[in-house]
C-alpha positions as CSV (number, residue, x, y, z in Angstrom):
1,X,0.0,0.0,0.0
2,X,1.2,3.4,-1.1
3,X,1.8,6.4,1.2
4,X,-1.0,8.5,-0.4
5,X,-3.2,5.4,-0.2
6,X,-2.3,5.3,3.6
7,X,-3.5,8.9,4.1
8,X,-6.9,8.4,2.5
9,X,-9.5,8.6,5.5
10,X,-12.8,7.3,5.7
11,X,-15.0,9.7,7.5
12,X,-18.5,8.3,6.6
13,X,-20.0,5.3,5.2
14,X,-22.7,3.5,5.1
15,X,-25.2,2.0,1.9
16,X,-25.7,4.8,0.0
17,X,-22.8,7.1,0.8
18,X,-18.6,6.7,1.1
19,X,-16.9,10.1,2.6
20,X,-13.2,10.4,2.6
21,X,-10.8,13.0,3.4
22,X,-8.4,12.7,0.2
23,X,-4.9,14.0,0.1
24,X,-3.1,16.8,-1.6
25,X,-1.2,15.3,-4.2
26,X,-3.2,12.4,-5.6
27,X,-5.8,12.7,-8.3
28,X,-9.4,12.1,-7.7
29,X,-10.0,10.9,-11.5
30,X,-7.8,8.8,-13.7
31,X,-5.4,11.1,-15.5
32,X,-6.8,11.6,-19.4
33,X,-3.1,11.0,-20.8
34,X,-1.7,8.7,-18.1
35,X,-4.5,6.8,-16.6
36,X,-2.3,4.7,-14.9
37,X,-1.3,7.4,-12.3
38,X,-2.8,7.0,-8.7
39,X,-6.0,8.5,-8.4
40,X,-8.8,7.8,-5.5
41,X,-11.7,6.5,-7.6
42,X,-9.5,3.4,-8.7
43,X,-7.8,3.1,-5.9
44,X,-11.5,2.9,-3.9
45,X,-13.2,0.9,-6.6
46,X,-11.0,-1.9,-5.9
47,X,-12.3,-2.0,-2.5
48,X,-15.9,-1.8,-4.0
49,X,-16.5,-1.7,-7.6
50,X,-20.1,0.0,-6.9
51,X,-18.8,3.5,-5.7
52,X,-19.2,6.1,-8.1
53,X,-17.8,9.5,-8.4
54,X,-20.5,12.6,-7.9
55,X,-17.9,16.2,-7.9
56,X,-13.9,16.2,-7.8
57,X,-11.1,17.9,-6.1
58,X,-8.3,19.1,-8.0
59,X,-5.0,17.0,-7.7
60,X,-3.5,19.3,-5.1
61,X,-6.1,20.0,-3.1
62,X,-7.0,18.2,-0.1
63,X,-10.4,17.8,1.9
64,X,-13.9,15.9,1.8
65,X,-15.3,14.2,-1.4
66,X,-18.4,12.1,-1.4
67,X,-19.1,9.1,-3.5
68,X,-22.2,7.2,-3.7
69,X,-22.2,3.2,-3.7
70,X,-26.1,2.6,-5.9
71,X,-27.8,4.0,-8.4
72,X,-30.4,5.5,-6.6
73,X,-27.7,7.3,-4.1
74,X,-26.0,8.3,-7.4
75,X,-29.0,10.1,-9.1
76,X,-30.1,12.0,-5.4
77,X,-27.0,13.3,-4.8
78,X,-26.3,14.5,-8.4
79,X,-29.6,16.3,-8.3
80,X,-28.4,18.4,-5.2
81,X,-25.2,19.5,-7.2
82,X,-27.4,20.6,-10.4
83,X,-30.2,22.5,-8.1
84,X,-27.3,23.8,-6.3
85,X,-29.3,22.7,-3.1
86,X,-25.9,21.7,-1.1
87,X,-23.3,23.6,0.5
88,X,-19.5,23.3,0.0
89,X,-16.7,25.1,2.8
90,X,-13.3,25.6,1.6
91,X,-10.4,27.0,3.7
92,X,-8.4,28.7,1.5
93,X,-4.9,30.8,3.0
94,X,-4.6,34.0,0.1
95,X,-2.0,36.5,-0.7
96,X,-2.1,39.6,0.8
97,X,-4.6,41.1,3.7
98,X,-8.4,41.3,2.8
99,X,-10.0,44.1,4.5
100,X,-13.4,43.3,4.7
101,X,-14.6,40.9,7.1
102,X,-16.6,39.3,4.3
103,X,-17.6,39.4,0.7
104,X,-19.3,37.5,-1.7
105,X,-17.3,37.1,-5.4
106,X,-20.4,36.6,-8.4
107,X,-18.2,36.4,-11.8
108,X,-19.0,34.3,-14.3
109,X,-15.8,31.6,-15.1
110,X,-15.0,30.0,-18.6
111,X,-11.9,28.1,-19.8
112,X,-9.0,30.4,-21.3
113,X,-8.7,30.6,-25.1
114,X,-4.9,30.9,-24.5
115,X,-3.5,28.5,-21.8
116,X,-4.9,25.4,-21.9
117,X,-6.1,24.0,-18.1
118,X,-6.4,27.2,-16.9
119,X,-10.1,29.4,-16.3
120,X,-10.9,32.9,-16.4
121,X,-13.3,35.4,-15.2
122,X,-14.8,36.5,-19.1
123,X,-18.5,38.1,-18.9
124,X,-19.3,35.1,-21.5
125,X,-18.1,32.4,-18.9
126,X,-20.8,30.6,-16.8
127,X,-22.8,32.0,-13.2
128,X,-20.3,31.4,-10.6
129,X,-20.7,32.6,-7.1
130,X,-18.1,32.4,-3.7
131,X,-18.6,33.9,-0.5
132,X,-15.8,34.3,1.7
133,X,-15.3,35.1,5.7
134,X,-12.3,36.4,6.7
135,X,-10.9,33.4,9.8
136,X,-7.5,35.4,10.5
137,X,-5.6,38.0,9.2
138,X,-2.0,37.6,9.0
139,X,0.9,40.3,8.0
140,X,1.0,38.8,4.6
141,X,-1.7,36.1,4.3
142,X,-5.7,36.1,4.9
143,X,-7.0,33.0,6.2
144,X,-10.1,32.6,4.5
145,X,-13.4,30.3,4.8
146,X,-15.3,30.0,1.7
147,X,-18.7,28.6,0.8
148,X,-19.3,27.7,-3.1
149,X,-22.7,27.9,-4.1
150,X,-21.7,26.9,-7.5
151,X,-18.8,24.2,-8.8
152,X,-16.7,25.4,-11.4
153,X,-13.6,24.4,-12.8
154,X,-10.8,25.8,-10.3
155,X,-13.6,28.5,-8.9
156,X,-11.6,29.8,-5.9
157,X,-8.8,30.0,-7.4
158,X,-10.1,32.3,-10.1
159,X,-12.3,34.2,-8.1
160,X,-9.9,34.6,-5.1
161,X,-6.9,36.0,-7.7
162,X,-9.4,38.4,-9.8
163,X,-9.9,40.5,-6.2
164,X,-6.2,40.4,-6.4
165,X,-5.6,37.7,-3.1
166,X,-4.8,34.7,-5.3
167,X,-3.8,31.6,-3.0
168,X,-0.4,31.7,-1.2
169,X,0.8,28.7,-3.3
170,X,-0.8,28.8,-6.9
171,X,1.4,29.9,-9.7
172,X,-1.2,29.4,-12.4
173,X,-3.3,32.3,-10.6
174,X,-0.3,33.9,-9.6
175,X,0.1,32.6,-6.2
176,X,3.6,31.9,-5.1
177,X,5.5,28.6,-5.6
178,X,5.7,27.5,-1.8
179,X,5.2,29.7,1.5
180,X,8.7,29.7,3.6
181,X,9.5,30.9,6.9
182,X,11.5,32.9,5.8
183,X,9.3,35.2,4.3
184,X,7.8,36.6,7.5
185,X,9.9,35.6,10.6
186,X,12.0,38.3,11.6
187,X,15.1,37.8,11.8
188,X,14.8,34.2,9.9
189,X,18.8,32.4,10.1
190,X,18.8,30.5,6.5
191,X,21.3,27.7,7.2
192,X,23.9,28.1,4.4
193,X,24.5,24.1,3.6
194,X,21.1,23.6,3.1
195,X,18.2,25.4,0.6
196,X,15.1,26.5,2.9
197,X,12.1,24.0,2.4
198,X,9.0,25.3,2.0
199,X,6.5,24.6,4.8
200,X,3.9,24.0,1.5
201,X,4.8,23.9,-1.6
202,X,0.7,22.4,-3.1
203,X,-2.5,24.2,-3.3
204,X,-3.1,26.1,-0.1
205,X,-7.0,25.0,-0.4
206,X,-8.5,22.4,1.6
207,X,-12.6,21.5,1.1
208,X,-13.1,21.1,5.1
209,X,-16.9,20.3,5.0
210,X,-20.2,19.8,2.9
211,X,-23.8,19.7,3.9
212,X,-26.1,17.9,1.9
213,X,-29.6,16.0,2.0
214,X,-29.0,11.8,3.0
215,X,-30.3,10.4,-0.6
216,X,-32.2,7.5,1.9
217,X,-33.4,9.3,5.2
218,X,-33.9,12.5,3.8
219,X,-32.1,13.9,6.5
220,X,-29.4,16.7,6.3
221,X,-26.1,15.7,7.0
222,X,-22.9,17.8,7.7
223,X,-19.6,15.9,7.0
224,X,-16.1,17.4,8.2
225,X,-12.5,16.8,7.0
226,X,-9.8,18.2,9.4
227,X,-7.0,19.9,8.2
228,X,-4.1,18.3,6.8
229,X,-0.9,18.5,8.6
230,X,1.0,20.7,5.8
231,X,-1.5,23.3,6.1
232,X,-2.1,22.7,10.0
233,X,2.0,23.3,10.1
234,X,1.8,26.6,8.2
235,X,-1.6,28.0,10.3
236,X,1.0,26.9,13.4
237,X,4.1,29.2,11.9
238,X,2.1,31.7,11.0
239,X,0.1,32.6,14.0
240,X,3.7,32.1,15.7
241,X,5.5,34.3,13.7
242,X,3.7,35.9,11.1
243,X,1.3,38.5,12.8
């Protein structure tokens, strides 16, 4: 068993539903060029060839997915992501200090004609709306919570760097390629046989919970992923040394 399949935790299951926490760092769908790279749907399918995949997390961003195991489950939960009827929470640690306590993003998101991979914000694009609260402020960072009431392609990324805070590691938005110490400790001793390592050097985005109707009971249901420990490391650093 592989590391990343080591640090894939369960956090719900049961006959309709399978909740995990994935990993940074491991696909949730097989790769279109190389589908033999690790991804979470294969390597949960051979557990149970039944669970099917209902939304995705980008390859390095970490949190809760849910996966249905029938049909029925399947069709339920789908309809809540078209109606837009459940609710997704993101932490997300930007660039820069946001102001506002909170603020809601609406801008419409289609792929780039240019790059290939990449989105934009283009008044042509689809509806796309975040809302953000503001956790902690940090001299150079905003820790941020943010609810997506739509699912697009790379949405907080886009919408986080068109108001100018793109997220602290994200060089396709214009985030940096890794957050180090360095960067705000005062006074910050480099030690001269080594390079510094960054504290992250991934996506510094992490889906932390979503809320959505139990396709059986009926009832609503809240599931939670912690944090990971890279990003727990650089909320510890930072409220150490960086306010």
């Amino acid at each position: 068993m592989s590391r990343l399949q080591r640090d894939i935790q369960v956090i719900f299951k049961d006959d309709d539903l399978l909740v995990v926490n994935k990993p940074a760092r491991l696909l949730t769908l097989p790769d279109r060029f190389v589908p033999e790279k690790p991804n979470l749907i294969t390597i949960l399918k051979a557990q149970d060839p039944n669970v099917m995949t209902n939304h995705r997390l980008d390859k390095d961003t970490s949190g809760i997915l849910v996966f249905t195991r029938n049909a029925d489950a399947h069709a339920h939960v789908s309809k809540q992501f078209e109606a837009r009827t459940l609710t997704k929470i993101y932490d997300a640690l930007v660039k820069g200090v946001i102001i506002e306590d909170q603020g809601v993003i609406d801008q419409p998101i289609e792929p780039h004609p240019a790059i290939d991979g990449k989105m934009r914000v283009w008044k042509g694009g689809k509806p796309s709306r975040s809302a953000y609260e503001v956790v902690q402020r940090f001299r150079q960072y905003t820790w941020l919570k943010v609810r997506i009431d739509t699912d697009r392609t790379h949405q907080i990324r886009v919408h986080c760097a068109h108001i100018g805070h793109a997220l602290a590691v994200d060089p396709l938005y214009g985030g940096d390629e890794g957050v180090f110490l360095s960067s705000f400790k005062h006074k910050y001793r480099l030690n001269r046989t080594n390079d510094e390592q960054p504290l992250i050097d991934r996506l510094t985005l992490h889906a932390s919970a979503i809320t959505l109707t139990h396709p059986r009971s009926g009832e609503v249901v809240t599931f939670e992923a912690p944090l990971p420990k890279d990003l727990r490391a650089v909320q510890n650093q930072l409220m150490k040394w960086g306010q």
